[in-house]
C-alpha positions as CSV (number, residue, x, y, z in Angstrom):
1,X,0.0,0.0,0.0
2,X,0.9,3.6,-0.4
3,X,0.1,4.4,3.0
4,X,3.3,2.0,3.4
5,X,5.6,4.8,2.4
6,X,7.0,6.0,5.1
7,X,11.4,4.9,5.5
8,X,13.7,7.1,8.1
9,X,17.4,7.5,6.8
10,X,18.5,3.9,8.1
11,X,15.6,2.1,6.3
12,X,17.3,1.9,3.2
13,X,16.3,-2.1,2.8
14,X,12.8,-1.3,3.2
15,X,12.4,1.1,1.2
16,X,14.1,-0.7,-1.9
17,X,12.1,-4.0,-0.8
18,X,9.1,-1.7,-1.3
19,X,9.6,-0.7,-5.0
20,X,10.9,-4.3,-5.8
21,X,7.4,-5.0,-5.0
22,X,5.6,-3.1,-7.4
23,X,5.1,-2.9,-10.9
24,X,4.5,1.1,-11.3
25,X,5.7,3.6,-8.5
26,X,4.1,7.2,-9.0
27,X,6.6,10.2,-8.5
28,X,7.5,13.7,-9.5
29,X,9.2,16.5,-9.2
30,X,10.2,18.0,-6.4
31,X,13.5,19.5,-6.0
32,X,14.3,18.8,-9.7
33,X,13.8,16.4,-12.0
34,X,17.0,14.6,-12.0
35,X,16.5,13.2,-8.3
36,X,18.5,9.8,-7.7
37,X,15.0,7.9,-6.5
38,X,14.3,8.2,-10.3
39,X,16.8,6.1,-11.3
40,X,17.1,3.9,-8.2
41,X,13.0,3.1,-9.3
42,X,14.3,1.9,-12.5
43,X,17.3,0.3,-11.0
44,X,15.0,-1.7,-8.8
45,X,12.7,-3.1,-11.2
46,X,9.6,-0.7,-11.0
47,X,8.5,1.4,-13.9
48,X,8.5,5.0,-12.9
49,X,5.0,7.1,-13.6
50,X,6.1,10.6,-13.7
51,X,3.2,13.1,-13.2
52,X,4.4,15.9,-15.4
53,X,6.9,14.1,-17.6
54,X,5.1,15.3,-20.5
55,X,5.9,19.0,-19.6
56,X,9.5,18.5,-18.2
57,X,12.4,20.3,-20.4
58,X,13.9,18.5,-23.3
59,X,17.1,17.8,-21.6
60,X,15.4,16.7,-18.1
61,X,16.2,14.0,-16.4
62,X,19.0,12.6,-19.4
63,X,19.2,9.4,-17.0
64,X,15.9,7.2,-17.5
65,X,14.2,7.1,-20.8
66,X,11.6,9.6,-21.1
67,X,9.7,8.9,-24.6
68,X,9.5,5.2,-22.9
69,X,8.4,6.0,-19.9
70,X,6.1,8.1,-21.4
71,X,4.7,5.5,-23.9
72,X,4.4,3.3,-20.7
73,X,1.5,5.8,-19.0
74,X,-0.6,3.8,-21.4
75,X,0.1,0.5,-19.2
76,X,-0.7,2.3,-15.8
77,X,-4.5,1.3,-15.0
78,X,-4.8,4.5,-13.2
79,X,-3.4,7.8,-13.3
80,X,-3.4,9.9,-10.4
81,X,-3.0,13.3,-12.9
């Protein structure tokens, strides 16, 4: 569950275990787009649904594959836009 979310800064197992879980994980922007949880999603098996991708500058977040990720909003069977 989402509710689940909740990790302190020595929970790092737990909150990898938790996206290992999950097929989709929901995130955004918040400082900037190239935060390291985007990558560590990907990293962990999870496909990251990004709510404002589509709007994000050309040359944001150069790390995960944006016209994939996306192409992959079609696979999400909600959207929390």
């Amino acid at each position: 569950e989402v509710s689940e979310y909740k990790f302190g800064p020595m929970e790092e197992d737990r909150y990898q275990d938790f996206y290992r879980r999950h097929r989709f994980a929901h995130t955004k922007r918040k400082g900037g787009w190239d935060a390291v949880r985007h990558a560590e999603i990907l990293a962990l098996g999870t496909v990251p649904n990004f709510a404002g991708l589509d709007k994000a500058p050309h040359l944001a977040v150069p790390f995960v594959p944006k016209a994939l990720l996306l192409k992959s909003e079609e696979l999400v069977p909600y959207s929390k836009r």
